[in-house]
C-alpha positions as CSV (number, residue, x, y, z in Angstrom):
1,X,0.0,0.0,0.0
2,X,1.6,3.6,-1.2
3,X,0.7,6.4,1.4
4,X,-0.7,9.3,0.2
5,X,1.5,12.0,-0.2
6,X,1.9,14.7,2.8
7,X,5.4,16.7,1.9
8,X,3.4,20.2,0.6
9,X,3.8,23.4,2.0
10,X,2.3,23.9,5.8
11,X,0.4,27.0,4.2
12,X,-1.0,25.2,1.5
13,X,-4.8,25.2,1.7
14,X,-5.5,23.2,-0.8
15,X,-3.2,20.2,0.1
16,X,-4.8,20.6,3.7
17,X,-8.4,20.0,2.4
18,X,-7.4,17.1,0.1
19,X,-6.1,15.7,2.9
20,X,-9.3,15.8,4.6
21,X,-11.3,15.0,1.3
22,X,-9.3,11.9,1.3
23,X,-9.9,10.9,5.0
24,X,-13.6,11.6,4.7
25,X,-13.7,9.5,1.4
26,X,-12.3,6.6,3.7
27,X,-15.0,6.7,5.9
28,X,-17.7,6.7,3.0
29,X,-15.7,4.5,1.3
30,X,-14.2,1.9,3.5
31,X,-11.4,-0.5,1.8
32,X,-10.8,1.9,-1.3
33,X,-7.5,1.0,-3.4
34,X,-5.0,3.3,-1.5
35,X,-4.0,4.2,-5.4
36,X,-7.1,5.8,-6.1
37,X,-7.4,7.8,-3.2
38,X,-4.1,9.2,-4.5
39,X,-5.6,10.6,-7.8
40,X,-7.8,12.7,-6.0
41,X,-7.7,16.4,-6.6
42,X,-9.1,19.4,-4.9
43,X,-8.7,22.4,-6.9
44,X,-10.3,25.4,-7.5
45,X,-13.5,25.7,-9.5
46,X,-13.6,27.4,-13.1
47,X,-16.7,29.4,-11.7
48,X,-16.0,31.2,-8.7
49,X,-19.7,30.9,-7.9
50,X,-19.2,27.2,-7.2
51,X,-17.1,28.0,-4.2
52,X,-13.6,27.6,-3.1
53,X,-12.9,24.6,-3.9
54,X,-14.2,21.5,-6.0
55,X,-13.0,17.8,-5.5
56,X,-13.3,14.8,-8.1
57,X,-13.4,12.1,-5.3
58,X,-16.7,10.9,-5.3
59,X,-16.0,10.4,-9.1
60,X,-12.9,8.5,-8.9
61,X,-14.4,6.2,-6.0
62,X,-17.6,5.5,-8.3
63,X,-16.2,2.6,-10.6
64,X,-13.7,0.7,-7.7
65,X,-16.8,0.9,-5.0
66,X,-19.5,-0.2,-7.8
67,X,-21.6,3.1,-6.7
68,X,-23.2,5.8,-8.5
69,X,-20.6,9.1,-8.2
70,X,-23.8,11.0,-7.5
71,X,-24.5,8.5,-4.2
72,X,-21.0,9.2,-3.2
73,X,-20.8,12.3,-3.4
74,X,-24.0,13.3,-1.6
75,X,-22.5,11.4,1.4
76,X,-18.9,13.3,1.0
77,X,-21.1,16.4,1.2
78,X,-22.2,15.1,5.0
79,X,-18.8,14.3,6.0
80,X,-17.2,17.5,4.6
81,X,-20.3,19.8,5.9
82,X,-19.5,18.8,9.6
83,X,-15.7,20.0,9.1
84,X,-15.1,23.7,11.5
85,X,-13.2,25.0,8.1
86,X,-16.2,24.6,5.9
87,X,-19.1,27.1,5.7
88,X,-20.9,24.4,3.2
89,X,-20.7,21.8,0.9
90,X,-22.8,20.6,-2.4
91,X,-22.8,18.0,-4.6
92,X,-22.5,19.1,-8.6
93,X,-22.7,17.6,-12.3
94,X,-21.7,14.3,-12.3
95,X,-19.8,13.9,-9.1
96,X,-18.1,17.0,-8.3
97,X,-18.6,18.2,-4.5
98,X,-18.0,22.1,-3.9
99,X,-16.9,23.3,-1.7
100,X,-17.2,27.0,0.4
101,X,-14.6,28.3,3.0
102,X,-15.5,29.5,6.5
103,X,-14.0,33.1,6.2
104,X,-11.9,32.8,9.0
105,X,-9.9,30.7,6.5
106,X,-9.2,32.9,3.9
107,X,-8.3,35.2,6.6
108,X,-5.6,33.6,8.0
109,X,-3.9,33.3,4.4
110,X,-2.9,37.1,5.0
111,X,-1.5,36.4,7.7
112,X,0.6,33.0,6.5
113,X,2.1,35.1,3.9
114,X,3.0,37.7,6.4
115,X,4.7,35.5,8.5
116,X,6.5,33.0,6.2
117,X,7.7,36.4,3.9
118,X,9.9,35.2,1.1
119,X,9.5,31.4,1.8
120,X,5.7,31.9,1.4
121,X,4.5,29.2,-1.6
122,X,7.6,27.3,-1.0
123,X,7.0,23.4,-0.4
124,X,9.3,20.0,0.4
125,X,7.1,18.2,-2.2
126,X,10.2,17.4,-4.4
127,X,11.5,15.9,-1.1
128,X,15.8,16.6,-2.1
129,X,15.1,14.7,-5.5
130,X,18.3,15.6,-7.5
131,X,17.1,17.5,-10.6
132,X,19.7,18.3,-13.2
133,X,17.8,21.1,-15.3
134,X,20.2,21.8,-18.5
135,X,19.0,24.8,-20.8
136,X,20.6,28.0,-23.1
137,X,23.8,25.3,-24.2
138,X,23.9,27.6,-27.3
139,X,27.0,26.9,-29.6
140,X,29.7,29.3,-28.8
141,X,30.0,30.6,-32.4
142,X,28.8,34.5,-31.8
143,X,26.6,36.4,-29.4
144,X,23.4,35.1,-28.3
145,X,20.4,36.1,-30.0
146,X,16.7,36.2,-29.5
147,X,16.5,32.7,-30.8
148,X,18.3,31.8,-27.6
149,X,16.6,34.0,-25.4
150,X,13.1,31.6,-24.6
151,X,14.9,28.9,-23.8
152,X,17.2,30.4,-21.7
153,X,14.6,32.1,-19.9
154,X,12.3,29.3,-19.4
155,X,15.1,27.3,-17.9
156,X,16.3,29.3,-15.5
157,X,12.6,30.1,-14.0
158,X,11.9,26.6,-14.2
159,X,14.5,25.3,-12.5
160,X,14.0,28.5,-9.9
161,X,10.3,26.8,-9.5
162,X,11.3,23.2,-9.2
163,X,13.7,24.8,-6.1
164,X,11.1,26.3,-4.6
165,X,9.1,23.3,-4.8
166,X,11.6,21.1,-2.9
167,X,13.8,20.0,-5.0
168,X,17.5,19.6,-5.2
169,X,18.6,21.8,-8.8
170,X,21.3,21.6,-10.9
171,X,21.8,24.4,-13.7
172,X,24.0,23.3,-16.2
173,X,25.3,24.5,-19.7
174,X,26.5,22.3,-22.3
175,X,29.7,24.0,-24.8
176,X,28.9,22.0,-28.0
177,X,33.2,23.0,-28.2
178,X,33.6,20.0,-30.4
179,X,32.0,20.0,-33.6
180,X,32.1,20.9,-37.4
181,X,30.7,24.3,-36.3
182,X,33.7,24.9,-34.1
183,X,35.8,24.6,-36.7
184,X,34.3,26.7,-39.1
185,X,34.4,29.5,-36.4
186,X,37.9,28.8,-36.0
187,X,38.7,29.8,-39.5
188,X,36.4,32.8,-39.6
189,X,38.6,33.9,-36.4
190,X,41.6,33.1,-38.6
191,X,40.4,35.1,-41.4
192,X,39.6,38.4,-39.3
193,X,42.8,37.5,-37.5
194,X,44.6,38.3,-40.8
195,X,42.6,41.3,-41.5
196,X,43.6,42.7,-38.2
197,X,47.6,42.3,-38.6
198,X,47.1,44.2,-42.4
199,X,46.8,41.2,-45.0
200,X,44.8,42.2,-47.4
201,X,42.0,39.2,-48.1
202,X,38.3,39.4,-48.5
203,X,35.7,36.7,-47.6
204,X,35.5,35.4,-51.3
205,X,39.4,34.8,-51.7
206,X,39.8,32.9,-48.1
207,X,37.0,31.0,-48.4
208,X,38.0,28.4,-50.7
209,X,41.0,27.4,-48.1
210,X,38.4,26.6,-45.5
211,X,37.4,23.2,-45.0
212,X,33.6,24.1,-45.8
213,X,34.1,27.0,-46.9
214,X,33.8,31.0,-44.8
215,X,30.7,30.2,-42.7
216,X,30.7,32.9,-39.7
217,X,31.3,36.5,-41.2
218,X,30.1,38.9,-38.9
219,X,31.7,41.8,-37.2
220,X,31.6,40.4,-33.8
221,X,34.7,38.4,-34.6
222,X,36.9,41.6,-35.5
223,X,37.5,42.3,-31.4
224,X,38.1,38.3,-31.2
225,X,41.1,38.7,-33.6
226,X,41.9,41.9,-32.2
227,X,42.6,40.4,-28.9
228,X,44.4,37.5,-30.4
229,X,46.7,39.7,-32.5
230,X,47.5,41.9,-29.4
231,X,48.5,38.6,-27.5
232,X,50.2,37.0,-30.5
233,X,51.1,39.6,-33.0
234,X,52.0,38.6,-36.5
235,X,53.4,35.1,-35.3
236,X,50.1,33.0,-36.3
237,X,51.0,34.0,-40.1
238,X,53.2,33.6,-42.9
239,X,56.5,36.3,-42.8
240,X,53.9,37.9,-45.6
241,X,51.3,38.0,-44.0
242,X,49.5,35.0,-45.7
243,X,47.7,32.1,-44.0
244,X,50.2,29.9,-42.3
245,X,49.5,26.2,-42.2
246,X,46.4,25.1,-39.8
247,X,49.1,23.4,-38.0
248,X,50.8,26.7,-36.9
249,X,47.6,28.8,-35.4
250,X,44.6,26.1,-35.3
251,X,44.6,25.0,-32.2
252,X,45.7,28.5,-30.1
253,X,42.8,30.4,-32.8
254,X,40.4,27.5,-31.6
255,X,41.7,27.8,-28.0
256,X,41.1,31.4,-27.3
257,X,37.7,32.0,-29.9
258,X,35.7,29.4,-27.3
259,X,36.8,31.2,-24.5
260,X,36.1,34.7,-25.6
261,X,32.7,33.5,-26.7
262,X,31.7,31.5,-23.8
263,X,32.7,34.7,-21.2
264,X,30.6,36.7,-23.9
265,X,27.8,34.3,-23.4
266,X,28.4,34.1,-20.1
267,X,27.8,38.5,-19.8
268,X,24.6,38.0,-21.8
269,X,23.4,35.6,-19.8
270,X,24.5,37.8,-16.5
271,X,22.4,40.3,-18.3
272,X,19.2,38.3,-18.6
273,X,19.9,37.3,-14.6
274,X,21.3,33.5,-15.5
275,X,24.2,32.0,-13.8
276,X,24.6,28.3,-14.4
277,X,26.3,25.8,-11.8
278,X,28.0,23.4,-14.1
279,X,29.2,24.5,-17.7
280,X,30.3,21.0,-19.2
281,X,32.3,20.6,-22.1
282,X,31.9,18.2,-25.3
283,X,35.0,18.4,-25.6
284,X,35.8,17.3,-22.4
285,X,33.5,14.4,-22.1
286,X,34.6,12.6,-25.2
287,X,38.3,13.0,-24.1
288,X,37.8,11.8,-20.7
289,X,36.5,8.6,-22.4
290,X,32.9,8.7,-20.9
291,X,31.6,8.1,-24.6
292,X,33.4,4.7,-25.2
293,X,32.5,4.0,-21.0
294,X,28.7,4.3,-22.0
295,X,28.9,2.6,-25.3
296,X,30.4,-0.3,-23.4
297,X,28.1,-0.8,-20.9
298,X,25.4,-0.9,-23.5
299,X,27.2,-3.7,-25.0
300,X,27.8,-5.4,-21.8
301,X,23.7,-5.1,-21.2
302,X,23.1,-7.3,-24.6
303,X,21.7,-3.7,-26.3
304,X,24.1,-3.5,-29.3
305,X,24.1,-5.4,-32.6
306,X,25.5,-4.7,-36.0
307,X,22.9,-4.0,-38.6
308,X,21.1,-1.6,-41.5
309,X,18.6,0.7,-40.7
310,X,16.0,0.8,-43.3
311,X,15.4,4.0,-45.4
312,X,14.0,6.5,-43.6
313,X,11.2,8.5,-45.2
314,X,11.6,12.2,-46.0
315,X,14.6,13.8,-45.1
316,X,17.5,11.9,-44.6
317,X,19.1,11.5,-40.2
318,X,22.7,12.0,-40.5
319,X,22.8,8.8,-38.5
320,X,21.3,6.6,-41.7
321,X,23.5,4.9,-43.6
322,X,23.2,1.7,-46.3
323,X,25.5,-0.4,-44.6
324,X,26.3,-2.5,-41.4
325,X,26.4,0.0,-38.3
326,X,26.8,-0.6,-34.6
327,X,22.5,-0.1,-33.3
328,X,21.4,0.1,-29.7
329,X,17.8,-1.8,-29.2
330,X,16.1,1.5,-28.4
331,X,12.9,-0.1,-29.4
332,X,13.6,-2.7,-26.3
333,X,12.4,0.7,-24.6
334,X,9.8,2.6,-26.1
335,X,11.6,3.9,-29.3
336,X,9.8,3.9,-32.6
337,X,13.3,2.5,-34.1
338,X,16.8,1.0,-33.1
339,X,19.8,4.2,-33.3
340,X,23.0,4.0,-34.9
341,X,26.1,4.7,-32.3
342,X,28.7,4.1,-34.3
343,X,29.2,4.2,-38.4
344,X,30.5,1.4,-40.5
345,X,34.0,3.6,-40.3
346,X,34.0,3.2,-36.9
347,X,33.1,6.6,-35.7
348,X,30.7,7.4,-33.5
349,X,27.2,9.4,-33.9
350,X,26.5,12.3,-32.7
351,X,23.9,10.3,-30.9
352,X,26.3,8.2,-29.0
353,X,28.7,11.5,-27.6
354,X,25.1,12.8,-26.3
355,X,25.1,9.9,-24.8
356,X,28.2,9.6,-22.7
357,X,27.3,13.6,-22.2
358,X,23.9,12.2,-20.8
359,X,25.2,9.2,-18.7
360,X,27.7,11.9,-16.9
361,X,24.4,14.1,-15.5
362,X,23.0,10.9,-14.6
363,X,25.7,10.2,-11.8
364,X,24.1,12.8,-10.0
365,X,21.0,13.3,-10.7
366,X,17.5,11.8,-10.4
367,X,16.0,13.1,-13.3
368,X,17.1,15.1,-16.1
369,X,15.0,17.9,-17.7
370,X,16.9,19.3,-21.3
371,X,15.3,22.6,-22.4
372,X,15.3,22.3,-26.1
373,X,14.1,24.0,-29.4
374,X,11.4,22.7,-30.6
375,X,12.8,21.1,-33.7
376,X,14.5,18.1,-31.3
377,X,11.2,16.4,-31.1
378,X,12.6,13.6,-32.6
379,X,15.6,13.4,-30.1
380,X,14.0,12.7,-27.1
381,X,12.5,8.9,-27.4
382,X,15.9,7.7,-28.5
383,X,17.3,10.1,-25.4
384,X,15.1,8.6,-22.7
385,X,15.4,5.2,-24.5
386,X,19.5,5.3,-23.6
387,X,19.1,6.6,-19.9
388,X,16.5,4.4,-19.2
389,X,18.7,1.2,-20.0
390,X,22.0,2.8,-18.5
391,X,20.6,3.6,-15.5
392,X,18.4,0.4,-15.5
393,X,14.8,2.9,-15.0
394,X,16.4,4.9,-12.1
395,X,17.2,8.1,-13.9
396,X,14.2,9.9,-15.4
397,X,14.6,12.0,-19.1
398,X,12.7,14.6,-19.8
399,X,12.4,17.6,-22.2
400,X,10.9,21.0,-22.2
401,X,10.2,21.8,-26.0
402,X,10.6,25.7,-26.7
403,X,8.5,27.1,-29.7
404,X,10.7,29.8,-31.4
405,X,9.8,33.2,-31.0
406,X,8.8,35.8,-33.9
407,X,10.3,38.9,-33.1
408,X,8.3,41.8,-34.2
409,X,8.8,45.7,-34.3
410,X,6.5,48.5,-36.0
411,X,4.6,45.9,-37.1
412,X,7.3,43.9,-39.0
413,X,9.3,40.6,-38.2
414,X,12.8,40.9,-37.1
415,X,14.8,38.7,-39.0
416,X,18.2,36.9,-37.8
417,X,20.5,35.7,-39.5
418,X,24.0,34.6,-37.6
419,X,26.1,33.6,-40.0
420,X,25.8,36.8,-42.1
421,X,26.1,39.1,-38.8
422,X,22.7,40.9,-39.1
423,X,21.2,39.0,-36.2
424,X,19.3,40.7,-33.2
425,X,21.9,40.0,-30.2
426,X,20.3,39.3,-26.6
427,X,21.8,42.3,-25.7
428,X,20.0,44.4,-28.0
429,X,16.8,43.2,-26.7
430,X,17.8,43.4,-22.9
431,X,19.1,47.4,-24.4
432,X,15.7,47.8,-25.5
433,X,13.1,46.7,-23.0
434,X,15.2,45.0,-20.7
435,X,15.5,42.1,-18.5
436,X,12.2,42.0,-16.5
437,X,10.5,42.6,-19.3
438,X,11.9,40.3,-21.6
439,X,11.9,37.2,-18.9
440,X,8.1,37.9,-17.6
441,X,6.9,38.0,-21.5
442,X,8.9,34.9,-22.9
443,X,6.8,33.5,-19.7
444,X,3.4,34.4,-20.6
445,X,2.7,31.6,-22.9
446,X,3.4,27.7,-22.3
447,X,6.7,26.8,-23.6
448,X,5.9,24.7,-27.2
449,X,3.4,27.3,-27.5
450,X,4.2,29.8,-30.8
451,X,4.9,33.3,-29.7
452,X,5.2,37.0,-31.2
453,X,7.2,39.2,-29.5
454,X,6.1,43.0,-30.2
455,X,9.1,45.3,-28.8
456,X,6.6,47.6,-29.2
457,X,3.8,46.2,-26.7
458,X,6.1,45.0,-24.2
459,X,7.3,48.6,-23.3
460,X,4.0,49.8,-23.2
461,X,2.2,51.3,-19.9
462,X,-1.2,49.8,-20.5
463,X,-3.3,47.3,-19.0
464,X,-2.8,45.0,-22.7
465,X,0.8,44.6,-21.4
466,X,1.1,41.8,-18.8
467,X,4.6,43.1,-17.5
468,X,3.4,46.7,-16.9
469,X,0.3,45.3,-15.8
470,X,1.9,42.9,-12.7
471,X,4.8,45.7,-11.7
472,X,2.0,48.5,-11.5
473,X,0.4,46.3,-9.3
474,X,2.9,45.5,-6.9
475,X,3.9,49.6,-7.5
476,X,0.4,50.7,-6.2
477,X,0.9,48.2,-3.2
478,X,4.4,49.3,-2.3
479,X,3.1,53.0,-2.5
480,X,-0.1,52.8,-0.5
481,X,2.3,51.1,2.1
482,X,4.9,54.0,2.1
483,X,1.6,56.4,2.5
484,X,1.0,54.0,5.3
485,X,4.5,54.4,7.3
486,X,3.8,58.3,6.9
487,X,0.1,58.5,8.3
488,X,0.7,55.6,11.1
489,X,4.5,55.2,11.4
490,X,7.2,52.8,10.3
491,X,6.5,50.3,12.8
492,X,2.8,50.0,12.6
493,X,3.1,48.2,8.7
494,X,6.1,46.2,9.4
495,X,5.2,42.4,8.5
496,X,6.1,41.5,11.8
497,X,3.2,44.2,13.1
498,X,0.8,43.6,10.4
499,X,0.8,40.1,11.1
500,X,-0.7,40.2,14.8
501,X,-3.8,42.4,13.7
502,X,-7.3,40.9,13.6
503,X,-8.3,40.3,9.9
504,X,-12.3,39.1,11.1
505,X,-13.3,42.5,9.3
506,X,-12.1,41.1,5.6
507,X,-15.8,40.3,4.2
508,X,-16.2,42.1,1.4
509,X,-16.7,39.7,-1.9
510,X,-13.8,41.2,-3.1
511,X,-11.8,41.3,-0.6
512,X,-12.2,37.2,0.1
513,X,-11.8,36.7,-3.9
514,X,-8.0,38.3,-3.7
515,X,-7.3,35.9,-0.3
516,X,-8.6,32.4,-2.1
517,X,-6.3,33.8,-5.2
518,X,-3.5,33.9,-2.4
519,X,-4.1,31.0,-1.3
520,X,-4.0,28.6,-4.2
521,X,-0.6,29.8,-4.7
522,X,1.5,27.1,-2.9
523,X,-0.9,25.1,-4.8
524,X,0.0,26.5,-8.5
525,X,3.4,26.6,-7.3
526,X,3.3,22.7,-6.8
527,X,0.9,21.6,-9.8
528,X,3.6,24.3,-12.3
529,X,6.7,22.3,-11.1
530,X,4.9,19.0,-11.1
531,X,4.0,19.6,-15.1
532,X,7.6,21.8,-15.3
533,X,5.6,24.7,-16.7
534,X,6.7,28.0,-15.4
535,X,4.3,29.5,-17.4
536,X,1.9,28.7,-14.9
537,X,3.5,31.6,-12.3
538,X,3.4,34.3,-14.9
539,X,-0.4,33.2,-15.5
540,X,-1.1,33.2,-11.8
541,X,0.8,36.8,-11.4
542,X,-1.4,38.2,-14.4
543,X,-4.5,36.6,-12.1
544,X,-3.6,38.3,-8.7
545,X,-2.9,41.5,-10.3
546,X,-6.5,41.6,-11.8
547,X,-7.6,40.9,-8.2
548,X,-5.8,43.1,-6.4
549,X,-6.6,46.0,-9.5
550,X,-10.3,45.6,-9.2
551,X,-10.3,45.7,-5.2
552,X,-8.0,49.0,-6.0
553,X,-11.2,50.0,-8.7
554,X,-14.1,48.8,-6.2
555,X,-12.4,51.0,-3.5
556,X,-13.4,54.0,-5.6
557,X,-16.8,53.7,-5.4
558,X,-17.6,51.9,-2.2
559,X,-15.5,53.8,0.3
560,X,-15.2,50.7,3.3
561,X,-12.6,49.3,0.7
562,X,-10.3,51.9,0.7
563,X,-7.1,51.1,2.0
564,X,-5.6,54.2,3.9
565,X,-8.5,55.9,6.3
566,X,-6.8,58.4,8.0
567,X,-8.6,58.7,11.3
568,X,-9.7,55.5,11.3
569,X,-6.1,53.3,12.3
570,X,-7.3,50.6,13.3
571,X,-9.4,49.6,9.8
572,X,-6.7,50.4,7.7
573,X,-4.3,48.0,9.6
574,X,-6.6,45.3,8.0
575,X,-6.7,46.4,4.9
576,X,-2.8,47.0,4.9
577,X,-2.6,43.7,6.0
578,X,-3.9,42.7,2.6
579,X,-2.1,44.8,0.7
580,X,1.0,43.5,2.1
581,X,-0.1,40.1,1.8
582,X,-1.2,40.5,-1.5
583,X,2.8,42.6,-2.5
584,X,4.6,39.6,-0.8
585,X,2.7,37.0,-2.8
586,X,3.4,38.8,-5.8
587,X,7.2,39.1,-5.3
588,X,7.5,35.5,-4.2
589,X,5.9,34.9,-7.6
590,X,8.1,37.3,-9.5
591,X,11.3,36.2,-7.8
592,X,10.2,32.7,-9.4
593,X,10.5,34.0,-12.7
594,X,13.6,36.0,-12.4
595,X,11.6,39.3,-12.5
596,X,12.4,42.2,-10.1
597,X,9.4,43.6,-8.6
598,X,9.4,47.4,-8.9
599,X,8.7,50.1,-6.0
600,X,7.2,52.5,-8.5
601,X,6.4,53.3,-11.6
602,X,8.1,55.8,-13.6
């Protein structure tokens, strides 16, 4: 028998109702499969008219308990009645049972998120499970761009989230520093190398010497081989000037391009508020012979065999080839087809060094999560295929697919091109509406969602624009709280002060409405990092602000919602109460994200 999970948050309403959803369901139902008690949810209703809360119980006991839903759940409605924390209960549609808070309840959420401050919405429910989150791993062949930009963000604020659900959170950064493309870049280096030291050769006369010809010609190479020509002067060419064999200058071009473009990576990345714990190198990882290791232990499992793939159809996988290669049974787990690891030459696939990249997380981790483009969708059955059978099941593989983003200004796409050096750099963007503002709206959609960014809307002050609309919020709190310390004192709206005043005068509609937003948000902070969509917190901010907004609107017109009465201390201690509640939820939300919530608006 598994036992129903109890590692939430302690100010989690909604975990503390389905626990006692699931203890009355016992009783109505005794002897129910300890497995389906576990599916039950209590979440809140689509219709706020329903009540707080709606639970699927009686409809999941229905089939196991050979009883109508609707018998079940008219009996959960006794049980759930009699609770102290319920004001009442009804059965709905099929099954459902709604629920309404007592609102003592809601009340005390103000003062949970008062007292726990920045560790409000915070939960154990990942219980230490090691979580290696790997995202951004752009090749170091120029400046990132825009096209890096959702992925980077929506790794760094989901692995943020999975943290501050309980789990243990690796950031790590792959430097694809050993393939083709790294040697392409090493010869554009070259070539702006020699332009630097005075040799006279254009793009179309030094391409031919390249391997696959001049690839990377963009500007943002000229400081590279600047530096490299102050270090190494005229010693990487001929006496003439002219290319010097690869033999002379490859290796030291190679050596110091990768590190100037991972520390420029490295500053955009700063910019955009990422810093990564682990930067691994492919390089590395097939020199240290972890490649060969995994290949090995495949083969020792009974996994490889020589054979032919057949034909794929449409385009050709550079993995394909008509003759006998070394295969790995993927199918054997869950694969639509068995993948080549080494060619008939005796090299190995690109597949196969992922894989000794992959089976080097996997040493410390419980699960991996890769952050991906969404044009890897074929890559990940064959991934979680390989991890499954080298860590026998024990390592989990997952992937967050990232939709790329149409970049948009005065009403026109942006385009990008990195080879030819006209692309939009990250730090353009981060120059142009920066860094909150870029994270918060790469968040407002779900990840493999497609997505238009309008420079133009995102710097907008209106209520259209989700970032302005959030900050403004949190800016109106924050100020009516500073009017507050000046009318009433410092001391009086302190957290620590606010949290010991009676909230029993919070009864307005409204006013409730804003507490059950608050307190469903341990709750969306456990169900985003449980379906490892951040998007979720951006979503719930949007939600809250609209809240807190119309209680700011209502105020106008109906004058016992207004937030500051000035000869009237004790009544505005409540409502401050809220306000503060309602500013440290947002920020606890925000700092999820990566966003910096604003003091005011200018």
């Amino acid at each position: 028998m598994v036992a129903a999970p109890t590692a939430h948050t302690t100010d989690c309403l909604f975990a503390r109702a389905r626990d006692q959803v699931c203890e009355a369901l016992r009783s109505v139902v005794p002897g129910l499969p300890e497995e389906v008690v576990q599916r039950v949810e209590v979440t809140p209703p689509r219709d706020p008219s329903h009540g707080h809360m709606a639970t699927n119980a009686a409809l999941l006991a229905a089939k196991p308990a050979k009883r109508k839903p609707a018998e079940i759940a008219a009996e959960l409605v006794q049980k759930l009645a009699d609770l102290p924390d319920i004001d009442h209960a009804e059965a709905a549609g099929p099954g459902f049972v709604n629920m309404t808070l007592k609102p003592y309840v809601l009340q005390g959420v103000a003062k949970a998120v008062l007292e726990a401050g920045e560790a409000f919405g915070r939960s154990s429910i990942g219980q230490g499970t090691r979580v290696n989150v790997e995202y951004v791993s752009a090749n170091p062949t120029g400046p990132m761009h825009v096209g890096h930009c959702r992925g980077a963000v929506v790794g760094d604020a989901l692995a943020n989230l999975m943290q501050a659900a309980g789990y243990k959170v690796t950031r790590e950064y792959y430097i694809n520093d050993a393939g083709t493309q790294v040697v392409a870049l090493t010869w554009a280096t070259y070539w702006r190398y020699l332009q630097v030291i005075g040799t006279d050769i254009d793009a179309d006369t030094f391409s031919p010497l390249t391997p696959n010809g001049l690839q990377y010609q963009g500007d943002y190479l000229i400081p590279v081989a600047e530096s490299i020509a102050e270090k190494h002067g005229r010693a990487l060419a001929n006496d003439d000037g002219s290319p010097a064999d690869p033999s002379v200058w490859f290796d030291i071009i190679r050596a110091e391009t990768l590190v100037q473009m991972m520390a420029a990576i490295r500053e955009d990345l700063e910019g955009l508020g990422i810093s990564h714990e682990v930067f691994a190198s492919e390089a590395e990882t097939l020199a240290s012979g972890r490649v060969d290791a995994a290949i090995a232990k495949l083969e020792s499992k009974g996994l490889l065999y020589e054979g032919v793939l057949e034909p794929p159809k449409g385009k050709t996988p550079e993995d394909w080839e008509p003759r006998p290669q070394t295969l790995f049974r993927s199918t054997d787990f869950g694969d639509d087809q068995d993948r080549a690891l080494r060619k008939s030459d005796g090299t190995n696939t690109y597949f196969a060094n992922d894989i000794g990249y992959h089976a080097q997380k996997a040493e410390n981790s419980d699960v991996l999560i890769d952050v991906l483009g969404a044009d890897h969708g074929g890559y990940v059955s064959r991934m979680r295929a390989a991890i499954s059978a080298l860590t026998d099941g024990k390592t989990g593989f997952e992937v967050v697919m990232c939709q790329i983003v149409r970049v948009v200004k005065n009403g026109e796409p942006v385009r990008m091109s990195k080879r030819a050096g006209t692309f939009v750099t990250l730090r353009d963007l981060l120059d142009e509406v920066g860094r909150d503002a870029v994270r918060f709206t790469m968040l407002t959609r779900k990840a493999d969602a497609q997505m238009e960014f309008d420079l133009d809307a995102v710097v907008a002050q209106t209520r259209d624009n989700p970032v302005f609309y959030v900050q403004y919020a949190h800016a109106r709190c924050r100020s009516v709280l500073r009017s507050a310390e000046a009318m009433f004192g410092a001391a009086s709206v302190t957290l620590e002060a606010l949290a010991t005043v009676d909230l029993s005068g919070l009864l307005s509609d409204v006013e409730l409405a804003v507490l059950h937003r608050i307190a469903s948000f341990p709750r969306s902070v456990e169900a985003a990092a449980a379906a490892r969509e951040p998007h979720r917190i951006a979503t719930y901010c949007i939600d809250l602000a609209s809240d807190f907004h119309t209680l700011w609107n209502r105020g106008r017109e109906d004058t016992t919602l207004r937030f500051l009465h000035e000869n009237d201390r004790e009544t505005s201690l409540v409502k401050l109460a809220l306000i503060s509640a309602i500013a440290g939820t947002l920020r606890c939300a925000l700092t999820i994200l990566g966003v910096v919530p604003v003091e005011e608006m200018r």
